[in-house]
N, C-alpha and C positions, 0 to 999 in steps of 0.2 A: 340727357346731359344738360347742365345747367350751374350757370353762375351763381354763385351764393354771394359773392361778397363782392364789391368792386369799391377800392380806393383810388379815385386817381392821383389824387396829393398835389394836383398842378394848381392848386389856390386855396386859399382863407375862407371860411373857416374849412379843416379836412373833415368831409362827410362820405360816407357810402353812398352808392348811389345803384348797389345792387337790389334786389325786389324784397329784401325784408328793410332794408334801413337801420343796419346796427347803428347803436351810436357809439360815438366814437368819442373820447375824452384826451384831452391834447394836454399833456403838459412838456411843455418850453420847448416845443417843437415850430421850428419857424419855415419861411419858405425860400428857395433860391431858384434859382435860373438852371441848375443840373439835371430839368428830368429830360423824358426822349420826347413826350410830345407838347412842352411849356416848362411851368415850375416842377416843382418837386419838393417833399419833405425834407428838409437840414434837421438829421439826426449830429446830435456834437458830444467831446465828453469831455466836454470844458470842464461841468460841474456834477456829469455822471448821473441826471433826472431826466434828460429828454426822453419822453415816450409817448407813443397812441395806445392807451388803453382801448379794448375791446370786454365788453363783458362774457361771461357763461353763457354758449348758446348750444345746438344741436347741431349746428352748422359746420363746427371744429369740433364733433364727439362722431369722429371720423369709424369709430368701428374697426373692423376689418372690409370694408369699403376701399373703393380704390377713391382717388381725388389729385388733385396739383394747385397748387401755389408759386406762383410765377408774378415776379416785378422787374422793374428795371432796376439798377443800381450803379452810382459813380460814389463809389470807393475814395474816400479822403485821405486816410490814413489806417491803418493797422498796430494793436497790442496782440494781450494775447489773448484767447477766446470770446471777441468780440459777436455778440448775437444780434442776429437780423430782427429772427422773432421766437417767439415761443409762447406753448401752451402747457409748458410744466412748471409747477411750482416749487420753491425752494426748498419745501421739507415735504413733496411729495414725489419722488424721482423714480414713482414706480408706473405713472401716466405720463398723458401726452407728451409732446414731442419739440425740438427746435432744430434752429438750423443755425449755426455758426461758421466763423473763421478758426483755422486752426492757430492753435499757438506760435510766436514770433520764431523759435526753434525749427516748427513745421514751416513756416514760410505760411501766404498766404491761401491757403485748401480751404474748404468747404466741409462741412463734416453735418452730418445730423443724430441726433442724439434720440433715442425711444426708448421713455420710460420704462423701466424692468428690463430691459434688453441692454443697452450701451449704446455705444456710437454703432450706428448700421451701417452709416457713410464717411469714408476718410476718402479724399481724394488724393492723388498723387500730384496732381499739376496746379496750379496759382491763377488767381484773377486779379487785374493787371487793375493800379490806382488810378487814379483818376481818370478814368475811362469808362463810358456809357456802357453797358453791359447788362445783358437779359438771364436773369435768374429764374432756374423752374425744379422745383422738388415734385417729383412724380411719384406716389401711390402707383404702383402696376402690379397688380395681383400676389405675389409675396415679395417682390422687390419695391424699394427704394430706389432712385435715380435721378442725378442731379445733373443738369444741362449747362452751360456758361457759353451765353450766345446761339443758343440750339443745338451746342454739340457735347456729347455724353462725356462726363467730367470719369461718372464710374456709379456703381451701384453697389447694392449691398443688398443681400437674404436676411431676415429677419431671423433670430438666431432661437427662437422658443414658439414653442405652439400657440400661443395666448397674444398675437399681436395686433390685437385691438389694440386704439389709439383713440382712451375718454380722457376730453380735457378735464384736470381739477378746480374747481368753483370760481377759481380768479379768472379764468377766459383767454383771451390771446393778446398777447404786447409785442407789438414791432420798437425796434430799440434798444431788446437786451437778451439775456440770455434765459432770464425766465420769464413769467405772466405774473410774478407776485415781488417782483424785484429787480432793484436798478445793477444788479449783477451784471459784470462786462460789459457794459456799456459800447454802441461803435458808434464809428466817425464815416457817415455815409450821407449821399442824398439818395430817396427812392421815390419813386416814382413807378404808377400803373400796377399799386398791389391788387393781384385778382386770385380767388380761390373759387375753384371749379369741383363739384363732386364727380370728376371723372380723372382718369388717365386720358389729359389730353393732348401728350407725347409718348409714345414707346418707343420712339430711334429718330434718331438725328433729324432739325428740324429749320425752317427759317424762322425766327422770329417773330412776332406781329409789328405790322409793318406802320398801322395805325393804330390808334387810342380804343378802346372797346368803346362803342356807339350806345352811349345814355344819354336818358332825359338830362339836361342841363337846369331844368326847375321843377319841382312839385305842379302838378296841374289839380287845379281849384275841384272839386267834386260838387255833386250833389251836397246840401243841407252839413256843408261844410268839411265833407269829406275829401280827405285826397287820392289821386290815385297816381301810376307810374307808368311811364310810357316801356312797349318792350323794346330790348334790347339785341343789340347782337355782337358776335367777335369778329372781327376781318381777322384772319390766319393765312 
């Protein structure tokens, strides 16, 4: 079990600080006072650009692997399929995956969308605006499952034999509904984006109660090298 990725978005500039060090590319993504353990990234759709770009990596070419993706989230406003994040691309909708709000019609649910397959997850019930709130999409052996505050919103069966989940060449963007585009755009602050190559929920759960425990600086190596201190999760 292990962390691949950790954003915590509580300051300037936003960088990883999980044991590869994606980089991370900011466009018009500012900071505010909304995360749960400091700031937090202000995602806006004033003018429908703000995002963190993520490149193509192994880390999000999930496989048929299990894994979860869990942040915090205070919800500003809602249109209609507003996306958190995603690793599908615009004219590829036969890979990776995202995670969105349901349309203004549906109220605010939670849906996730898998390439070649469809939406696997439509929730019945709504997450509440402007309010601190713990989001986690869980990988659990052929299910999907989406928690809100640690409690099972609903899940979904993977609907074809082939549900592997390769991201396509653009990588992963928090902010919209795809990886190659400012498509739906949402009105969110998040904070404590973390991806785990495990199922690290199968049933109802408390939330982490502290910040995942990282180095706070790069420490100086030998003949200029750096290295990274380890880490852990308080759950």
């Amino acid at each position: 079990m292990a962390t691949v990725l950790y954003l915590p978005l509580t300051g300037l500039p936003f960088v990883d600080l999980g044991p590869t060090e994606h980089v991370v590319t900011n466009t018009g993504v500012t900071l505010d006072a909304n995360g749960k353990f400091g700031g937090a990234a202000r995602f806006t759709r004033a003018d429908g650009t703000d995002h963190l770009q993520l490149g193509h990596h192994a880390d999000w070419d999930w496989g048929t692997d299990n894994w979860t993706v869990h942040f915090w989230m205070y919800l500003h406003g809602h249109t209609n399929d507003d996306g958190f994040w995603g690793t599908m691309e615009s004219g590829t909708l036969n890979a990776g995956i995202m995670l969105n709000l349901g349309t203004s019609g549906q109220g605010r649910i939670i849906r996730s969308y898998l390439g070649g397959t469809g939406y696997v997850i439509t929730t019945s019930s709504t997450v509440s605006l402007t309010t601190l709130t713990h989001i986690a999409l869980v990988r659990d052996s052929t299910y999907l499952k989406v928690y809100a505050g640690g409690n099972l919103m609903t899940d979904g069966s993977f609907t074809h034999s082939d549900a592997g989940i390769v991201t396509p060449t653009d990588g992963l963007r928090l902010g919209s509904f795809y990886a190659d585009s400012n498509a739906a755009p949402i009105d969110v602050s998040i904070s404590e984006y973390v991806i785990d190559d495990t199922a690290l929920w199968t049933s109802n759960f408390t939330p982490p109660d502290a910040p995942l425990i990282a180095p706070v600086s790069r420490i100086p190596g030998r003949h200029g090298f750096t290295t990274r201190a380890a880490f852990m999760h308080r759950r």
